[in-house]
Structure formats: C-alpha cells, structure tokens
C-alpha positions in Angstrom: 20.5 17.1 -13.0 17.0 17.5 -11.0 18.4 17.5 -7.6 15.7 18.0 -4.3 16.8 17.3 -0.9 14.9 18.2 2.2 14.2 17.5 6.3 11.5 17.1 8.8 11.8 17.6 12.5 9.9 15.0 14.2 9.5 14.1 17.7 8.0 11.6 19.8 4.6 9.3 19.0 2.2 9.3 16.5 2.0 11.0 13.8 -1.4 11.8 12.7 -2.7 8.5 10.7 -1.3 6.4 13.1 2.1 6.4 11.2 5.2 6.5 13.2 7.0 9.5 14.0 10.6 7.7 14.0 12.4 11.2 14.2 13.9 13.5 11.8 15.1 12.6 8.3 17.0 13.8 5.2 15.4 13.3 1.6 17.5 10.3 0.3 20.1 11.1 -2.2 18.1 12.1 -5.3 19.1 12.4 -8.6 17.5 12.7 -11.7 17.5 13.5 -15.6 15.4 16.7 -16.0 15.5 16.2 -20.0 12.2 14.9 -20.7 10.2 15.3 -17.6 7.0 17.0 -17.9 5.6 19.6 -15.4 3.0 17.9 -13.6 -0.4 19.8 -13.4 -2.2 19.1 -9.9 -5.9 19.2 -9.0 -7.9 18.7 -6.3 -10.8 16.2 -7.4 -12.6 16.3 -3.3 -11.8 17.8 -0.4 -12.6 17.9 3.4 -11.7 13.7 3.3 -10.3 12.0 6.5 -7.3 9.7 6.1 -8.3 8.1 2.9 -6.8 5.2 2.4 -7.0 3.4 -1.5 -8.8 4.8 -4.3 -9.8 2.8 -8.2 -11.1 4.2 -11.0 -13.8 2.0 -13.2 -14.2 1.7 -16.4 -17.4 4.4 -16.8 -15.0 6.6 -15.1 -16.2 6.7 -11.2 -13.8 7.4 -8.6 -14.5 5.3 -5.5 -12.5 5.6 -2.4 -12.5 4.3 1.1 -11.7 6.3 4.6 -10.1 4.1 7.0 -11.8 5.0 9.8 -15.3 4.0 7.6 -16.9 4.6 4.5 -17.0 4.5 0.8 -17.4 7.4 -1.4 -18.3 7.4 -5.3 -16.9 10.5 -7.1 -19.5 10.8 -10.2 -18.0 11.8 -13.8 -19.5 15.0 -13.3 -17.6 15.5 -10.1 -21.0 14.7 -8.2 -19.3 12.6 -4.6 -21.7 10.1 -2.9 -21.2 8.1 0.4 -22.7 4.8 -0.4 -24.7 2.7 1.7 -22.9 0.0 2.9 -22.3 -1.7 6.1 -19.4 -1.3 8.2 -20.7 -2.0 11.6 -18.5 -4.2 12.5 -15.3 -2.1 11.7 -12.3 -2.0 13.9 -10.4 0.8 14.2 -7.1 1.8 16.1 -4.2 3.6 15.3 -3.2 2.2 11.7 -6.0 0.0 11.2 -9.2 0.0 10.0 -10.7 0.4 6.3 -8.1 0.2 4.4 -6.9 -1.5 1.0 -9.5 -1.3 -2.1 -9.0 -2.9 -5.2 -12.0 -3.3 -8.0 -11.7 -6.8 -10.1 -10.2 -6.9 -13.5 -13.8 -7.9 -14.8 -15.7 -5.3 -12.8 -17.3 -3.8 -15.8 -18.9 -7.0 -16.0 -19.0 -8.5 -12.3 -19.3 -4.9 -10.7 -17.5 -6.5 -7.7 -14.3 -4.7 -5.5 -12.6 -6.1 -2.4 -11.2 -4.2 0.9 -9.1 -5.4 3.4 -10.1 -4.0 6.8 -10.4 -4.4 10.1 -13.3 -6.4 12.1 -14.6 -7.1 15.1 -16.7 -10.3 15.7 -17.4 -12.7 18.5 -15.5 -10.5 21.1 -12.4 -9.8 19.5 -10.8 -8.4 16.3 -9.3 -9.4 13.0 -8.2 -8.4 9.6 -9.9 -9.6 7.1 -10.1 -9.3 2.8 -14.3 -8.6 1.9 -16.0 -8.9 -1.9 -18.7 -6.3 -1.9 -20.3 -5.7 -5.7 -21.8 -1.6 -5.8 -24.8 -1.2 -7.7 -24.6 0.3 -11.6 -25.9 3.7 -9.9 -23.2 3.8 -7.4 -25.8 4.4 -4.0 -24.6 1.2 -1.9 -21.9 -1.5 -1.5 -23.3 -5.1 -0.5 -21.0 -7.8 0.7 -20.8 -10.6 -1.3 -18.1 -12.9 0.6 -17.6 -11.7 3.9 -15.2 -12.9 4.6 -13.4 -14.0 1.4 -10.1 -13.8 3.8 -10.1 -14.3 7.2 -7.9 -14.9 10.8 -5.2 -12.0 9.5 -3.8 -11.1 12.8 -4.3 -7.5 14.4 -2.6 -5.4 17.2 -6.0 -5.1 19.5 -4.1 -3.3 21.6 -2.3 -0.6 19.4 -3.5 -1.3 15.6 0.3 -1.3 14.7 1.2 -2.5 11.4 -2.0 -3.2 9.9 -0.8 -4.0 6.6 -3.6 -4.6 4.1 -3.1 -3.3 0.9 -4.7 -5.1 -2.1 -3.9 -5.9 -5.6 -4.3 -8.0 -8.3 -1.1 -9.8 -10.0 -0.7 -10.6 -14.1 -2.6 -14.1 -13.1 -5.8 -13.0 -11.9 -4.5 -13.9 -8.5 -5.2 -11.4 -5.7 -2.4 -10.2 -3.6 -2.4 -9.1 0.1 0.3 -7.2 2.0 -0.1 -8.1 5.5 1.7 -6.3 8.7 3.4 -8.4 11.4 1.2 -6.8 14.4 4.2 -5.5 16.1 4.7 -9.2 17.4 8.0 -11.1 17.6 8.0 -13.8 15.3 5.1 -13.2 12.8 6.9 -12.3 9.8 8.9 -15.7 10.3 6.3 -17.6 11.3 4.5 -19.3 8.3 1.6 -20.8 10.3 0.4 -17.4 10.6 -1.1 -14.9 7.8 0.7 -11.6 10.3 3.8 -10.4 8.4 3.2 -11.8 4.8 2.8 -11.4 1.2 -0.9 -13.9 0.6 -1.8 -14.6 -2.6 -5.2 -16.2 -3.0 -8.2 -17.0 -5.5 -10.3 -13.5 -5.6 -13.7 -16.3 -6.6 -13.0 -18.6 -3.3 -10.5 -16.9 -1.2 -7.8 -20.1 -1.1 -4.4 -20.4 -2.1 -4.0 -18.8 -6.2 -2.8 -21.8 -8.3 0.7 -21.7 -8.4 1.5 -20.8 -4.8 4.6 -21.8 -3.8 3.9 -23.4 -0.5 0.8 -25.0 -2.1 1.9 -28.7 -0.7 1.7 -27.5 2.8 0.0 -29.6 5.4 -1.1 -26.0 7.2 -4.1 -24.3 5.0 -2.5 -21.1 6.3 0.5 -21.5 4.8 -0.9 -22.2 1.6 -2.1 -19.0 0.9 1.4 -17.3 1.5 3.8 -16.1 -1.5 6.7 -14.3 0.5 7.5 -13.8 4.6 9.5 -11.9 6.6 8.0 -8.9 5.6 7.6 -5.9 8.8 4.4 -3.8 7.8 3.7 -4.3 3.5 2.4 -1.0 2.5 2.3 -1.4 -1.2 2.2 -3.3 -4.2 2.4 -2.5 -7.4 2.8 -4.4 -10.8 5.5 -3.2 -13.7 4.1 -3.0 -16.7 5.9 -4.4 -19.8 7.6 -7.7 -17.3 4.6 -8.6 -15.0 7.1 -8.2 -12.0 5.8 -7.3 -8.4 7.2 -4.9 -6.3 6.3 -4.2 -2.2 7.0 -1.0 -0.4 7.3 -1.5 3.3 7.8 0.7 6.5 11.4 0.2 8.0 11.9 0.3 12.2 14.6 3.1 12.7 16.2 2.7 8.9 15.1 0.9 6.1 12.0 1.5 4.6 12.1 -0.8 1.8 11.0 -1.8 -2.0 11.1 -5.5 -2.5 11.4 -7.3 -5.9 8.6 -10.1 -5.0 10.3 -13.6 -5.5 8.1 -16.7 -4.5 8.6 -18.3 -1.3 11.3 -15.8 -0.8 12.4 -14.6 3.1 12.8 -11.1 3.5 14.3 -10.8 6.6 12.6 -9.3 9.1 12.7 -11.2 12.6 12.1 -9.3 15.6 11.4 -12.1 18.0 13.8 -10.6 21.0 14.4 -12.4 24.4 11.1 -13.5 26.1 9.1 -12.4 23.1 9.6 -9.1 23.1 9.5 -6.8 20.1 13.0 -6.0 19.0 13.2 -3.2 16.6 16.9 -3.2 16.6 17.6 -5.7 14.4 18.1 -5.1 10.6 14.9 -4.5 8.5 16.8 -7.5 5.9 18.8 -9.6 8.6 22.3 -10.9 7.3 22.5 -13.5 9.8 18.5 -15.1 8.2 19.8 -17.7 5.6 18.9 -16.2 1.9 17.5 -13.8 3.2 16.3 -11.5 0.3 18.3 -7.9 0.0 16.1 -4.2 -1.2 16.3 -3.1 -4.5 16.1 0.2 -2.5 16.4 0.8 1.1 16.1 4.5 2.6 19.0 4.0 4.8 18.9 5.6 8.2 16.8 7.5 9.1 13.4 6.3 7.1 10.9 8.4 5.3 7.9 6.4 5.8 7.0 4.4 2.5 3.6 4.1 2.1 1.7 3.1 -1.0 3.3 1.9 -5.0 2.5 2.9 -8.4 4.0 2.5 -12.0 3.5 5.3 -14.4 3.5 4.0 -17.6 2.3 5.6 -21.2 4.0 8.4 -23.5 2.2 10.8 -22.1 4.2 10.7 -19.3 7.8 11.4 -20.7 10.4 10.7 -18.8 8.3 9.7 -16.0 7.2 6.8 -18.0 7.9 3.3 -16.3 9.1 4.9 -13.1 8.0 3.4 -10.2 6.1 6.2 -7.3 6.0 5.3 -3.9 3.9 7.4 -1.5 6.1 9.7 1.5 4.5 10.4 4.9 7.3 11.7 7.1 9.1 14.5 4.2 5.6 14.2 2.6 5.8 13.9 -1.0 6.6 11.4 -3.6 9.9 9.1 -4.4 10.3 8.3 -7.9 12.4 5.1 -8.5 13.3 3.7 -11.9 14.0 0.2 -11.5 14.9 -2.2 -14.3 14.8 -6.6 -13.1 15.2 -5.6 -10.0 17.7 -3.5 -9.9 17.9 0.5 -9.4 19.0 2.6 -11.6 17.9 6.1 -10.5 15.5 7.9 -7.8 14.6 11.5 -7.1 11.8 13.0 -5.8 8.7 14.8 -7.6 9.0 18.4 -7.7 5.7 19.6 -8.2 4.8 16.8 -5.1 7.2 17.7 -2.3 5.9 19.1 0.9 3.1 20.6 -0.5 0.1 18.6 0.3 1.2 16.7 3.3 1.7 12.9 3.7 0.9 10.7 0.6 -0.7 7.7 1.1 -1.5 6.1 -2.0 -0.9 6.8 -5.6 -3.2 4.7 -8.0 -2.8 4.9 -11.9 -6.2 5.8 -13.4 -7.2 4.0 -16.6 -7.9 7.3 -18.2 -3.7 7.4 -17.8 -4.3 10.3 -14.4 -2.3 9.8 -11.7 -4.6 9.7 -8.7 -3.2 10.4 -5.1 -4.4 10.3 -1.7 -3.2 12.3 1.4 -3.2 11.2 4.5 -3.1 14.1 7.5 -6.0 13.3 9.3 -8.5 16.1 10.5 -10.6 16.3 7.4 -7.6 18.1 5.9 -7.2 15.5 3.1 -7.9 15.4 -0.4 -8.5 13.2 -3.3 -5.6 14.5 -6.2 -5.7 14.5 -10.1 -1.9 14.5 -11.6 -1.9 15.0 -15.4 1.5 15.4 -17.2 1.9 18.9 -18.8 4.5 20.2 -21.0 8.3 19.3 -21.4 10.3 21.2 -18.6 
C-alpha cells in the first residue's frame, strides 16, 4: 500500500494567493495501490511566473496561460514564452480575484477563440465577468471578442473573497462557470443572483445552454444556473468515458469538497447568520437544507485547500489512469481520487508531488496526454510544470 501522510503549521491570515490560512492540517487518510503506478517524471516548462492561475494547450501545441493579477503568456513549441498584447485595463484585483479561469473552445483550431473569467471594474464599481478573446495564428495579442459574454457575477469589493471563476466546457458544448458566494450570507441560496453557483451558458451568446434546468424561470439570472449552494467553486473537471461533472470547492473550517454535479441540485451551503452576517459555522453540506446534496469526498476537519480538477485518462498513465487530481494549497501537493458514479473508491496523494513545489493551483490535461500544473506561491516563485508518466514503480 502507497501510504503518505503529512502536516502544515499555519497561522493567522492570508496565505500568499489570497488563499485562506484556516490553521494546521493532517494529509487525509491516504491509501493507495502502488502495483501499476508509474514514477512520474517532472519538469519545469517556465519559471519566475506570479500566481498563475489556468493554463490550455492548443492543438499546434502552444501553451498559453493567464496570471491573475494580469496577463497572458504564449509558451511556443520550441519553448519560446511571449506576453501577448492584450487589454486588461480594466482588471480588478484583490486578494483572490482577478484574472483567473481560461478555457480555449472545443473548435479553436478553427475559431482561434478562448474565454477568461476575471475580474472588472467599470462605471465605478467592480464585477466578475466571463470574456471571448480570439489570439492571433502567431500568438502576439489577444483581442476581445464579447466582452462581456457573462456579466453581473458578484464580487467582494472589499476583500476579493471567494472569487470563484473557473471555466470549462461540458460534453454539450455548453460552457460551465464555477462562481464563489463573495463571502456574503445568502448568495449560494439565493437563485436571483449568479454569487455562489454552478452557470452554465451558450459559449456563442452567453445565455442559459439548452437544457438548463431552471430554463422556465421568469428571472433571466436564474436561467443560466445548473446547481446552488455552492461556497467558493474552485474546479471542474469532466470524467472521461461517462460525461459526468465533478466541482472541487474550498470548505470554511472543514470540508473542502468534490461534488458529483446533478442539475438543479442544492449543495448546501447557507451562511446567512443573524442580521446578515457571514456565518462560517455552519456545515459546508447543511443537514437541516432539504435534499441537500452530500460530497463524494469531503476533507473532514481541518481542510487542505482544494483548488483546481483534472482527470487523467490514457494507458500511458497506468494506474493513474481515470483518477481524478485535485490541486492542494495548504499541504501543497496533489490528491488523487478514484471515483466511480459518484462514489469513492480510493484516494492518496502523489508522491513525486507532495510538498515539493509549493501550492498547486491547477492541473490541466494536455492533449499531447502531459499533465500540466500550475503553482501558486506568489512572489514570482511560481512555475509552469510538465508531468509525464515514466516507468512502472
């Protein structure tokens, strides 16, 4: 049995990247098959990078990655990295927020278009908000092409707490945003407001994605939403083979969490204390919140800090094939989770991952079959990893 356990001392306030320091934690139990795991060979593809937030990989083999506090970079195939031209002016940035989530369209080979979900500031205030930009076919400069294609997502001006924002596309076509509830009472409940949400919208017009399950509603808002009750959605990923989604989300004191998306489903956040106030007492999945969704995994108490979601998938990897990875920013590293219709049937944590290059923030499947990971310690101490599977342990 591959067994790694660990702990990190934390105190009080930020940790850098804006991510909660919620105190010190133990490595869930971890437990997992050795027989049939490759080593995993590791590389650093750019350094000197400052909280990077999402990375994709197109189909001629360019890297390009955003930086939330601004900018877009283009890693060549020769390795060559180029800061495009693009305009972020009008970027908001504080604490958690600011350029994060990037996705590139199924059809970008032909369409050449990518979206980011970000925040804004306009007309004397601040928003989040999902942007189209297409990127020219010599990767110099980004150019918005609906901006914005979503709009009105809440934002903590005050903090940038629970920004949410990451980015996907589901088996449809149909383009999925994780939102974060602002640190407001009442958001994630609230489905007249997009704070706190699972969207799912048309990536061509930026309204509710056929099928939506509150598509009847008399409130446009409410249209676009797929699932509520969510505290601060920090990734999405898709499962090969079944089509089914899966969130990762940051817990308060305990429970980080990976969801099982259902339509329409409730998952149980609701901090609306006494007079408004924000009470992060209550149970990340509230019993007492009729059907109320339950975690296919839940860290327990204390959390680790789930950040972004990935499914391996392909021979190549071994045993690490179909196992979902879900980025670790307080013990840094990576949880590996095999789930199988929702239901968990092992996790442990990568070896070769595990407080050795600080907080994780995203891990993104290439289509060359690479594992691609960002860190996320702030400083211009982060880097842009390569993970290829090597040889049977």
């Amino acid at each position: 049995m591959l067994v790694l356990t660990g702990c990190s001392a934390g105190g009080t306030g930020d940790l850098p990247g804006g991510q909660e320091d919620k105190g010190a934690t133990d490595v869930p139990d971890a437990g997992g098959t050795a027989a049939g795991l490759p080593a995993l060979e590791v590389e650093t593809v750019l350094d000197g990078l400052d909280h990077p937030w999402d990375v994709a990989r197109a189909p001629d083999g360019t890297l390009l990655l955003d930086e939330r506090g601004g900018g877009l970079t283009a890693v060549l195939p020769d390795g060559t990295a180029r800061e495009l031209d693009a305009d972020l002016s009008d970027l908001f940035v504080d604490g958690e927020t600011g350029l994060m989530g990037l996705v590139l369209s199924p059809a970008f080979a032909e369409d050449r278009r990518f979206y980011t979900c970000q925040g804004v500031e306009e007309d004397g205030g601040a928003e989040i908000q999902v942007v189209a930009w297409t990127v020219d076919a010599e990767w110099t400069a980004a150019t918005r092409v609906a901006d914005p294609l979503v709009g009105d997502i809440p934002v903590n001006e005050s903090s940038g707490r629970h920004g949410g924002c990451r980015v996907r596309f589901d088996p449809t076509g149909a383009l999925l945003v994780g939102t974060g509830d602002n640190a407001v009472g009442g958001n994630a409940q609230d489905l007249g407001t997009l704070a706190g949400k699972v969207l799912r919208v048309d990536p061509a017009t930026g309204g509710p994605a056929p099928g939506n399950p509150f598509a009847g509603d008399a409130d446009p808002v409410t249209r676009l939403v797929l699932s509520y009750g969510h505290r601060n959605v920090q990734g999405i990923a898709v499962q090969p083979g079944t089509g089914a989604v899966y969130t990762a989300e940051q817990g308060p004191d305990r429970d980080d969490e990976v969801n099982l998306s259902q339509p329409g489903g409730n998952y149980g956040w609701d901090p609306d204390g006494a007079g408004g106030r924000y009470d992060e007492s209550v149970p990340m999945t509230d019993p007492a919140i009729p059907g109320a969704i339950a975690a296919v995994w839940s860290s327990g108490a204390p959390t680790i800090a789930t950040s972004g979601a990935e499914f391996l998938s392909g021979p190549q990897w071994g045993g690490y094939d179909g196992v979902l990875l879900v980025g670790v920013q307080k013990d840094t590293g990576v949880l590996a989770l095999r789930v199988e219709g929702g239901r968990l049937v092992e996790q442990f944590r990568v070896p070769e991952l595990e407080d050795t290059y600080g907080r994780v923030r995203t891990p993104v499947l290439g289509s060359d079959g690479a594992l691609y990971l960002t860190t996320d310690n702030g400083e211009g101490d982060d880097r842009l990893l390569r993970v290829t599977p090597g040889p049977l342990r």
